[in-house]
N, C-alpha and C positions, 0 to 999 in steps of 0.2 A: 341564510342557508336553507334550503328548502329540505321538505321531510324525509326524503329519501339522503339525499347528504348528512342528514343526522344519524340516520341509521346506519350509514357507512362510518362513521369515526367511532373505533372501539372505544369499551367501558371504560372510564376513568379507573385509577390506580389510587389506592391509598396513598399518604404519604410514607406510613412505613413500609409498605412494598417497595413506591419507587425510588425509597434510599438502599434496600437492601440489594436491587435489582442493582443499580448503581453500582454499587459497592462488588456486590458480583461482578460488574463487569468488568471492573476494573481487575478482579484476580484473571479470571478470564482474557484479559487482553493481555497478563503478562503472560502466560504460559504459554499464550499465541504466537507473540511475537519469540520469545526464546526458542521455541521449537524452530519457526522460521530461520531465524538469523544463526542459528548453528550448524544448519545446515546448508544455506540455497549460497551466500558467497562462498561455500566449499566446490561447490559442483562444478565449477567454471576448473578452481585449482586441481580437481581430482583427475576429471576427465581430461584434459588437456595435457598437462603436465605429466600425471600419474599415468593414466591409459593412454597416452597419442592421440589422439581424437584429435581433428580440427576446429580450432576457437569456434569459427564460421556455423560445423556444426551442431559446437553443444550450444554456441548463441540460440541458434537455431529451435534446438529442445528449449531452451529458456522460453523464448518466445513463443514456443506452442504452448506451454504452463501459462504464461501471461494473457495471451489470445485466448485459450478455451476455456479460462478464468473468469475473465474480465466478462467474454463476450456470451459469455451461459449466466454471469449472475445476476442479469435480469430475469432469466430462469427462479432463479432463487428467491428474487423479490417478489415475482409472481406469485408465485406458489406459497412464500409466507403470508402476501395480502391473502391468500384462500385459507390455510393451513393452520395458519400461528407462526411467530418466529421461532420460538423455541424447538420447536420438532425438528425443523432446518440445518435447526444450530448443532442440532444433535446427530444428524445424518450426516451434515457437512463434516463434521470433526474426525466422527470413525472413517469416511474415506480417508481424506487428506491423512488420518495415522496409517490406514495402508496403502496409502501411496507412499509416504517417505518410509513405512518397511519394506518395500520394493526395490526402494532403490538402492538398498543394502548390497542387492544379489543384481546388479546391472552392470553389465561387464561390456556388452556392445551397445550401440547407438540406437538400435532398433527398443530393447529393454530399457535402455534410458528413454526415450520417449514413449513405452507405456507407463512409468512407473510418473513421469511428468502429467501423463493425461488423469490418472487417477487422483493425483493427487490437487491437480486443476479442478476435477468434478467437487472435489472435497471442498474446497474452497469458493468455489461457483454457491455452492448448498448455504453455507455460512456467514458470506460477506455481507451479503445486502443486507437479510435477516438481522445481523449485529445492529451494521450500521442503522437499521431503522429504530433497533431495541435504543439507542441512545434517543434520538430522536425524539422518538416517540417519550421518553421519562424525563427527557430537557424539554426549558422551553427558552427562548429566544435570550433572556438574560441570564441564567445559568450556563446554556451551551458554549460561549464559547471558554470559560475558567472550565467546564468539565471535561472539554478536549483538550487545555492544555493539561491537567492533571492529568489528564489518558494518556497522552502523548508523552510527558513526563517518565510514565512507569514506563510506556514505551522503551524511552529511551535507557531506562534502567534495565530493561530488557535484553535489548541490543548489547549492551555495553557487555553481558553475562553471554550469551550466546554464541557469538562469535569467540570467545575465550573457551569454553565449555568445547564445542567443536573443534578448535585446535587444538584443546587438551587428547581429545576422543582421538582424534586424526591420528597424532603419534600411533599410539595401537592399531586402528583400522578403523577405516570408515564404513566399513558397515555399525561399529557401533557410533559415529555420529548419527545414521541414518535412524537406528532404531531407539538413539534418545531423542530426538526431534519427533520419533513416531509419539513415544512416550508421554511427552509433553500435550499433542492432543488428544491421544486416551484419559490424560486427564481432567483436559476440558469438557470432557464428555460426561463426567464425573457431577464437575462443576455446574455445567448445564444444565444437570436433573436435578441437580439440590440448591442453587444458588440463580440460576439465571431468572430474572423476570418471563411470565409467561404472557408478553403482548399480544393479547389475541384477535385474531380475524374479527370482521366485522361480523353482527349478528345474520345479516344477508349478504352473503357474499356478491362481489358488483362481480359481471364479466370479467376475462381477463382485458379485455379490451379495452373496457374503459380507464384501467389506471394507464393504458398505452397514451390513451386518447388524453387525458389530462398533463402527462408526459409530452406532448407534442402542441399542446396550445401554451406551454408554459416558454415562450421564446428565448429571455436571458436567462434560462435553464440549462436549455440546449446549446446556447453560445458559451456558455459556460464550460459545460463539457465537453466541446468541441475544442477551446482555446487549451483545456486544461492535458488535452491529447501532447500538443507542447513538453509541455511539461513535464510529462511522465517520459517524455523520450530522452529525456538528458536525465530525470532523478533516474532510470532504471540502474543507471551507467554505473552506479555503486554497485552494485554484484554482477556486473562483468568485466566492462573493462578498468574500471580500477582495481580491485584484486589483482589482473593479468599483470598490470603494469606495477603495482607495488612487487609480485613475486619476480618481474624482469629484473625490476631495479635493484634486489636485495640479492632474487637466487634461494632465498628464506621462505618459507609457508609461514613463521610465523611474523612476517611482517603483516598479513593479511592480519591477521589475529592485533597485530596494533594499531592499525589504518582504523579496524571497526570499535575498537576500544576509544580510541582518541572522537571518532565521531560520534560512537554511544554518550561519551564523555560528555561531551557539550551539549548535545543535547540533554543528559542527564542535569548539568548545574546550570543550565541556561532554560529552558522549556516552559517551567513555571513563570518565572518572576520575569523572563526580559518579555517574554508574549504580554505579561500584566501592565507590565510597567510601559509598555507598548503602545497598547489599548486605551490608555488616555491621551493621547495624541494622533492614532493613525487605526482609519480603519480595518476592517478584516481583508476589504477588497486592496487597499493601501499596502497592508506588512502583504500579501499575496504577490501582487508585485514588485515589492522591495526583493523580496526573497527569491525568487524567479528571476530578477535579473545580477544579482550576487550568484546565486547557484551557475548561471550563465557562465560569468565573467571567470569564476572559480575554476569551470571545469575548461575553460580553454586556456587558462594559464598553466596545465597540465602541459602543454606543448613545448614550456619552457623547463620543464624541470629534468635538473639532472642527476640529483640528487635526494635519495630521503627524505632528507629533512625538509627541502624543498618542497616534495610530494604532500609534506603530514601537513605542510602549510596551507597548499590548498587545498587539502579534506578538510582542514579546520574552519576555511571559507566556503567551504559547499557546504560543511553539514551546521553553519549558523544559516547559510540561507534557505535549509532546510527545516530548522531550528522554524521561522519566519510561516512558511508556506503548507505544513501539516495540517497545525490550529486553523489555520483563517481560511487553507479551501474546505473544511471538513464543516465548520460554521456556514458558509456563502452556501453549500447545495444541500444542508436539513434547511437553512432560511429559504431558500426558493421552492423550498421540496410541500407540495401537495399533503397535509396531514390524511387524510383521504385516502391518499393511495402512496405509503412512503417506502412499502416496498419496491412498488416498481421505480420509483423516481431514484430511488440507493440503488437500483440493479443498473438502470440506464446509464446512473452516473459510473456504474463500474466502465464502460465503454472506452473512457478518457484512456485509462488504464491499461485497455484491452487491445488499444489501438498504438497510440502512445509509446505504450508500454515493451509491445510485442514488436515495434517495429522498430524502438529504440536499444533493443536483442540482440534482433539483426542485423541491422546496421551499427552494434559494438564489435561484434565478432568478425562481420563483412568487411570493416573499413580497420581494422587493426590486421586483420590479413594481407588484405591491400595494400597499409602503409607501408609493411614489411616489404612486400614483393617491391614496392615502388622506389622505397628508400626514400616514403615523406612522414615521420614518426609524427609530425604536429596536423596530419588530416582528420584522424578521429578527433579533436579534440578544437579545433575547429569547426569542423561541422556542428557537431554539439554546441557549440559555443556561438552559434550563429542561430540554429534554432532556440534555442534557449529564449536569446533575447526577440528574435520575433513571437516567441510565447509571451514575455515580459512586454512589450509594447502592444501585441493583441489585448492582455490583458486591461494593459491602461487605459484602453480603447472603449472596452466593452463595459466597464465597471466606472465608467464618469460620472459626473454627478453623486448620484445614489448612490452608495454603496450596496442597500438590500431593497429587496422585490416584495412586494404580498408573499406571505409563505403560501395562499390559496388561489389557485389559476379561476378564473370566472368560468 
């Protein structure tokens, strides 16, 4: 490492900072995800159902939340390689709480997609930033037991959120909106007394050059380019399964059991099957185990006709979901530039941004369509085709090795 590369990798961390940092993160990521999930599988139910709005629509606003997300938080990773993360984490927070108090008082389509953008900026601020605070406090044998324990509370999260939101819902959803606000005023809280303060390097590099490290890094980039895949069939849990659980029922709180029964599993499954996992099959391995189950799962949606049917295959998407959290969140800190790990978490937000926003769209677009067309098994097929050419990219790109120098030359 030459001398100027040294003075780009901030000061080491004690070790009882980077347990406490840890440990913050972890309150941190629940209060994150519970604001999230009590809210964003409602919105699809609210609007559509409650207001008339067209699925196609608010897929629409979902997707511009996802895109201006995803595709500013290399903005965000920027600006932490200069800044600190923690400052990020803290700007990001108070947006995204007033973006989801906004969308308390959104009655047309045009107000739902500002209260979507604001609350995209929020998240733009915070994402990468996080994801590098992990990063940066693991290191290659710890990381992937402290994403599943992440993920874990995660999934304790989820499982409370979606419950909490349907409770809210009866009364009104503006007070879902303003407990999900709630939720990141808190982490705001958290952030100035508990979060780690990973700091900038002593000389800050250009912005450019974490770009530039970012694009000499190859299986980085093939990475998040396959991983675009991926997020286009995982987005499908908060649009069009809600739509299709409240078809099937007529009930809103079928929603509320669909996300229970998937918090669930990954609740008692996230620890120990990803451990017990891990002695036999890679990260890159369970990645596409999981991605091609998630696959298989959500195009057997095409057959079901019943509930019980439906919970069956949420229970098979959200184990191959269970699979594919831990092992891609391990695969790009392992490929990720110590150096510049903001920008390499912002870039990887892309996957997401792309993927994600596009897998929105085509929820809302192709369930309208099926309707007019009278072919109910085309969303879910399509999903179910890309999924698996995700799952076979994958296998492709991750042969041999499974990990990369964490350091681009």
């Amino acid at each position: 490492m030459s001398a100027l590369d040294a003075a780009l990798v901030p000061a080491p961390t004690s070790e009882a900072e980077r347990r406490r940092g840890l440990n913050g993160l972890l309150v941190y990521t629940f209060f994150m995800v519970t604001g999230f999930a009590m809210l964003m599988p409602l919105v699809a139910v609210h609007f559509v159902d409650r207001l008339g709005l067209a699925a196609a629509a608010v897929g629409g606003a979902l997707a511009l939340r996802q895109v201006a997300q995803q595709g500013l938080a290399l903005l965000g990773g920027l600006l932490a390689d200069r800044y600190g993360a923690r400052r990020m984490i803290c700007l990001g927070v108070l947006l995204r709480a007033l973006g989801f108090a906004s969308l308390a008082y959104a009655t047309e389509l045009r107000w739902l997609l500002l209260a979507m953008l604001l609350a995209a900026l929020g998240g733009a601020m915070f994402e990468a930033p996080y994801q590098a605070s992990i990063a940066a406090l693991t290191d290659e044998r710890s990381r992937p037991r402290y994403y599943a324990l992440s993920n874990w509370i995660g999934g304790a999260a989820t499982t409370l959120g979606p419950l909490l939101g349907v409770a809210l819902l009866r009364y009104d959803f503006a007070l879902v909106c303003l407990g999900a606000a709630a939720c990141f005023a808190a982490n705001f809280v958290i952030a100035v007394r508990w979060l780690p303060n990973v700091p900038p390097p002593a000389r800050p590099p250009p912005l450019r050059d974490g770009l530039q490290r970012v694009w000499r890094n190859r299986p980085f980039l093939v990475l998040v380019g396959l991983l675009m895949l991926y997020w286009f069939v995982a987005v499908q849990i908060n649009l069009s399964l809600p739509l299709l659980a409240q078809r099937l029922t007529g009930d809103t709180d079928s929603v509320g059991i669909m996300f229970a029964l998937s918090a669930g599993l990954t609740l008692a499954l996230q620890y120990a099957l990803v451990r017990w996992l891990q002695r036999w099959l890679s990260s890159a391995q369970m990645l596409v185990l999981g991605t091609a189950l998630m696959a298989l799962a959500i195009g057997a949606f095409a057959l079901v006709g019943s509930f019980a049917a439906f919970l069956a295959c949420v229970a098979a998407f959200a184990i191959g979901a269970v699979l594919t959290r831990p092992s891609q969140q391990s695969l790009i800190a392992d490929l990720a530039d110590p150096r510049a790990l903001g920008s390499f978490l912002g870039v990887s937000s892309l996957s997401l941004a792309v993927g994600g926003g596009l897998g929105s769209l085509a929820g809302g677009g192709l369930i309208d369509l099926a309707a007019a067309l009278r072919l109910p098994w085309l969303p879910w097929a399509t999903f179910c085709a890309v999924g698996l050419l995700g799952a076979f990219g994958l296998a492709w790109a991750t042969r041999g090795a499974a990990r990369a120098p964490a350091t681009s030359p």
